[in-house]
N, C-alpha and C positions, 0 to 999 in steps of 0.2 A: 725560703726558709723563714721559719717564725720563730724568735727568742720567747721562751717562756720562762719567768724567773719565776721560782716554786716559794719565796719569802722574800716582804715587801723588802727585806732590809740586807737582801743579797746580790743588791744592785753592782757591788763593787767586787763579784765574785771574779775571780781569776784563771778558774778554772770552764771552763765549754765542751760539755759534752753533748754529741749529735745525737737526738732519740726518733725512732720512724716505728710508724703502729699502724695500724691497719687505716688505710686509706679514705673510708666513707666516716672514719672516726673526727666530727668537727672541732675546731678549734674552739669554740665558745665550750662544747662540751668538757673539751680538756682543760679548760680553765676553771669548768664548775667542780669537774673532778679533782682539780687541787686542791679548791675550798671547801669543798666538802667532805672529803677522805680521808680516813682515820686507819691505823694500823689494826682495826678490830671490823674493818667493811665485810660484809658477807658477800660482798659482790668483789668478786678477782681481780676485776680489772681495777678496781677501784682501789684495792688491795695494792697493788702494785705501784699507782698513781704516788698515792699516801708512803710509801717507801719512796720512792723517789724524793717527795718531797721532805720528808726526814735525812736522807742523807746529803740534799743539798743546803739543809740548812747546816747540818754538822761538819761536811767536808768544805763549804765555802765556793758552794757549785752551779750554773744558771746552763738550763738547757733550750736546745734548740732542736724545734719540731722538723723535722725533712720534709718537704712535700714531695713525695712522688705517687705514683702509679698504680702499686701493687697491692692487690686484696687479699693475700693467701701468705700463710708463713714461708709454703717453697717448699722443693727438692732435688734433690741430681735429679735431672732428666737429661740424657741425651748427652752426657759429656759437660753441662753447663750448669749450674744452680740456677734457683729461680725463682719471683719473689724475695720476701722479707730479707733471707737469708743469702741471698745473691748479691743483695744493700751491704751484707754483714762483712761477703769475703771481700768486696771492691774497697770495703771500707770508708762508704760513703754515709754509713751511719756507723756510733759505737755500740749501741743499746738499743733494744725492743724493748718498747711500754706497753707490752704485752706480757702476761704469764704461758710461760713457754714449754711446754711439756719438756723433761730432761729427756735427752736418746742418744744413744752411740751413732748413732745415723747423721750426726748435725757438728759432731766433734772435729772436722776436717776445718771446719770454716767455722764455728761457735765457741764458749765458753758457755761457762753456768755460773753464776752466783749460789751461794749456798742453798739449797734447795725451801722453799719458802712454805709450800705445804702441800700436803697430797690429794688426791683426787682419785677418779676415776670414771670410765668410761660407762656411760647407760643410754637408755632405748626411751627416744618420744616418740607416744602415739598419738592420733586421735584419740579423746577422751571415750572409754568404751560405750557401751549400752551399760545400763544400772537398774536391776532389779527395782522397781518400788510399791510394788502392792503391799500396803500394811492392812491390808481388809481381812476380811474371816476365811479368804482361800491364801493365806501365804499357810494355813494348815494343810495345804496339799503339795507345797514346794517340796517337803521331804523325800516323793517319789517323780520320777517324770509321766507323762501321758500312757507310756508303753507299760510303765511298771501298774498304772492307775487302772487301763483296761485289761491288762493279764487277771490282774483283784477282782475288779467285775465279772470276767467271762466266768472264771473258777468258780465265784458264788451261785451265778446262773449254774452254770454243770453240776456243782457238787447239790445244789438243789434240784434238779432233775434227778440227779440219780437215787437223793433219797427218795423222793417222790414216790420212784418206783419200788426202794425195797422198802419202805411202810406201805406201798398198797398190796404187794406181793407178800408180804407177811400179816395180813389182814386177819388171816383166819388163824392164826396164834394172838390174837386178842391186839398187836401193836396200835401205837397211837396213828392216829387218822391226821396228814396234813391236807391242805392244798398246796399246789403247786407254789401259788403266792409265798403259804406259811412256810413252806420246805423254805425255799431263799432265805425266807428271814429271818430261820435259825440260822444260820451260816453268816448273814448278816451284823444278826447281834453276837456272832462269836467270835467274829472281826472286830467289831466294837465292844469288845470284854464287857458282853451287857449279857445277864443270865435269860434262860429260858424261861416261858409261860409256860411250856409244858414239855418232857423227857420221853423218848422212848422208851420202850418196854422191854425190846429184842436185845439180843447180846451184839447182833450184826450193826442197829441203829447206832448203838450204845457207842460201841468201837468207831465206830466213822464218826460221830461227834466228837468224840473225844482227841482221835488224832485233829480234828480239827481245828481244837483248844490248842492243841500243842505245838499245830503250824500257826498259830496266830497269834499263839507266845514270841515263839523268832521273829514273827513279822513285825511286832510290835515293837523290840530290841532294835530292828536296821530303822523304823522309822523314829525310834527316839535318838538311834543316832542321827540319820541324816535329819532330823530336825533341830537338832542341834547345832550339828553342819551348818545351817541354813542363816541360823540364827545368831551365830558367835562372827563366823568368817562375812569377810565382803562380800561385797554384793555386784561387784564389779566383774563382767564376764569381757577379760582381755582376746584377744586374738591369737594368742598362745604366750605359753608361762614359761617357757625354755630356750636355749638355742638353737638347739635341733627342733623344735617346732617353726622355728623363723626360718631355717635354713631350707627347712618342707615348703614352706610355704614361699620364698623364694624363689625356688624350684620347679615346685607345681601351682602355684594360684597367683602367680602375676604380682608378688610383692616386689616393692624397688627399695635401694637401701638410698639414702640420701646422708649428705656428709655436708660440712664446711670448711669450706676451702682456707679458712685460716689454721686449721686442729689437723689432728695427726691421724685420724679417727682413720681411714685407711690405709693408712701405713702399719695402725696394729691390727686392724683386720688379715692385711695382704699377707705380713710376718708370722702370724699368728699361728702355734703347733695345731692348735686343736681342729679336728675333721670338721666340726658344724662351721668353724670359723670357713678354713677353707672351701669348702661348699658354697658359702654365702660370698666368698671373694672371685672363684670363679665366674657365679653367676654375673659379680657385680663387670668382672674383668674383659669376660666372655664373649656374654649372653645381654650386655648392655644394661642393667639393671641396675644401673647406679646414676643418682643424681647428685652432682656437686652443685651448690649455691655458694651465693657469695657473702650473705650473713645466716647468723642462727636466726633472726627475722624471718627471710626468706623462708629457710628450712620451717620454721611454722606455718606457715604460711601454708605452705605444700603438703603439708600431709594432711590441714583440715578440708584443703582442695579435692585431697586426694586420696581416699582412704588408705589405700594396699600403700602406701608407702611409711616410712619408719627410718627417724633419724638417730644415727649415730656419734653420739659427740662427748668430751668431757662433761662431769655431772653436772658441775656447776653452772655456768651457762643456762644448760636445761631445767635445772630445779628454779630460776628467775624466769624462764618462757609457761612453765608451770604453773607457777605462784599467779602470774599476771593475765592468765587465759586460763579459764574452767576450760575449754574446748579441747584442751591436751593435757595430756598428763604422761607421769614416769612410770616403764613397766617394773617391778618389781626386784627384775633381773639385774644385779649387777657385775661388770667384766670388771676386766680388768684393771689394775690400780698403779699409776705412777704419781712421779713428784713433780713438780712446775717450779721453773724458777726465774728468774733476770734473765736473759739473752744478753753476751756481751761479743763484739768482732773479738778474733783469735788476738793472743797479746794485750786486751786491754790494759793500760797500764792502774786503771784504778780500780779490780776487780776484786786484789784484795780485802781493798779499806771498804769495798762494799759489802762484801759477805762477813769483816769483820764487825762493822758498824750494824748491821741485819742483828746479826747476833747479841749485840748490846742493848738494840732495840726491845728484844722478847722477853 
């Protein structure tokens, strides 16, 4: 066991409370983390740290770091607890220095200190593919290849067919194209550019003209999709939904990856909704689940690995984010709970913590 006093001047504290946090977490680290943790950290853990050492200066408190074993916060398996929380019932630590998601699940053997601040669960990926042609063809992004050659074959056609009715109206005086010329009326009436020269026929007349007025509409989808193009991202994810994750899952070899300290399937497993369950099947199943033992790791593995996609609280992930372009957050956000102190059942100081929190804010 390691004493760690959280104020130089709380040497002659009286009170010792046992605190155990995730395992690969070093002790130099947690000493930086005292020094340098403020109750305003954007980073949770750090958040938590900076409480603690707030309320051992004010309740007259010096803690002591557990060394053990366990990577993971834990769960009933099998008749037993297991992990962080297995520490909690033996009562071989009081407190997790960790932010601890709140759950009915953990009440048998936990407490909670007042809930400190909310969060919720989101999706890392591999950093997508990203549009970046800013050249003279991002004026073609607006339609795809299939929509670009429909345009083309139609103008070849509808220029063939005039072709034929001005040369078959020849002897009523019409104008004379060539084939060339036939296209390139239909051409410039795609590009709202007027003609060198009009028909004469009622028949010419009329098939030009609805042709002005198909190339009206077409001209409206492409200022919209050009707009489209130009206002939204440029980022093409691998799907924008949950039921797209859960497809893919299913059918294209995706794997869902977790960390084994977060709850992240526990709300999957619980969860009402059909894409959820889908995606817990597979994971439950059909094997398609990887658990690691830091969010480190779980980055790690999915720029390894494309088809995989980690599920975890936001926070965590929005720092894996920040600090690697190579990944980023999908869009999509689940579910939202609260994270608080972890304390063993009965703590006796649980009140003047969450009382003290609250004086804190």
């Amino acid at each position: 066991m390691t004493n760690i006093s959280l104020e130089p001047h709380v040497n002659n504290a009286t009170k010792t409370i046992k605190v155990a946090t995730i395992s690969p977490w070093l002790y130099g680290q947690i000493q930086t983390n005292l020094s340098e943790a403020t109750k305003f950290s954007e980073n949770k853990y750090d958040l938590v740290w900076s409480i603690l050492k707030e309320l051992g200066r004010m309740l007259n408190i010096k803690y002591e770091i557990v060394n053990h074993t366990e990577n993971q916060l834990g769960s009933f398996e099998n008749g037993t607890w297991t992990g962080l929380l297995k520490l909690l019932k033996n009562e071989e630590v009081d407190i997790l220095g960790i932010p601890t998601e709140v759950t009915f699940d953990h009440l048998d053997v936990a407490d909670y200190t007042k809930p400190l601040f909310q969060s919720d669960y989101a999706i890392l990926i591999r950093s997508p593919n990203t549009f970046t042609d800013n050249t003279f063809f991002i004026l073609t992004a607006a339609f795809n290849i299939t929509a670009w050659s429909m345009v083309a074959a139609l103008v070849l056609f509808s220029g063939c067919i005039f072709y034929v009715i001005c040369h078959s109206l020849k002897r009523n005086n019409e104008q004379q194209y060539t084939f060339l010329d036939a296209c390139w009326v239909f051409c410039s009436i795609f590009l709202q550019q007027g003609l060198w020269k009009t028909p004469n026929s009622f028949t010419g007349r009329m098939f030009v003209s609805l042709w002005w007025l198909w190339s009206i509409t077409l001209l409206a989808i492409y200022s919209g999709g050009m707009l489209m193009t130009l206002s939204s991202g440029r980022e093409r994810f691998p799907f924008y939904t949950l039921d797209e994750l859960a497809y893919l899952v299913q059918y294209s070899g995706y794997k869902i990856v977790t960390e084994s300290s977060s709850s992240s399937h526990l709300y999957i497993k619980d969860s009402l909704k059909d894409n959820l369950k889908k995606i817990w099947h597979e994971m439950s199943i059909n094997k398609k689940w990887i658990n690691v033992s830091s969010f480190q790791d779980g980055k790690d593995l999915i720029i390894n690995q494309p088809k995989t996609v980690l599920i975890a609280p936001r926070d965590p992930l929005l720092v894996l984010a920040a600090s690697d372009c190579r990944v980023t957050i999908v869009k999509k956000s689940l579910s939202s709970f609260w994270c608080s102190i972890c304390t063993r059942k009965n703590f006796p100081l649980l009140k003047e913590f969450s009382e003290q929190y609250s004086l804190q804010k």
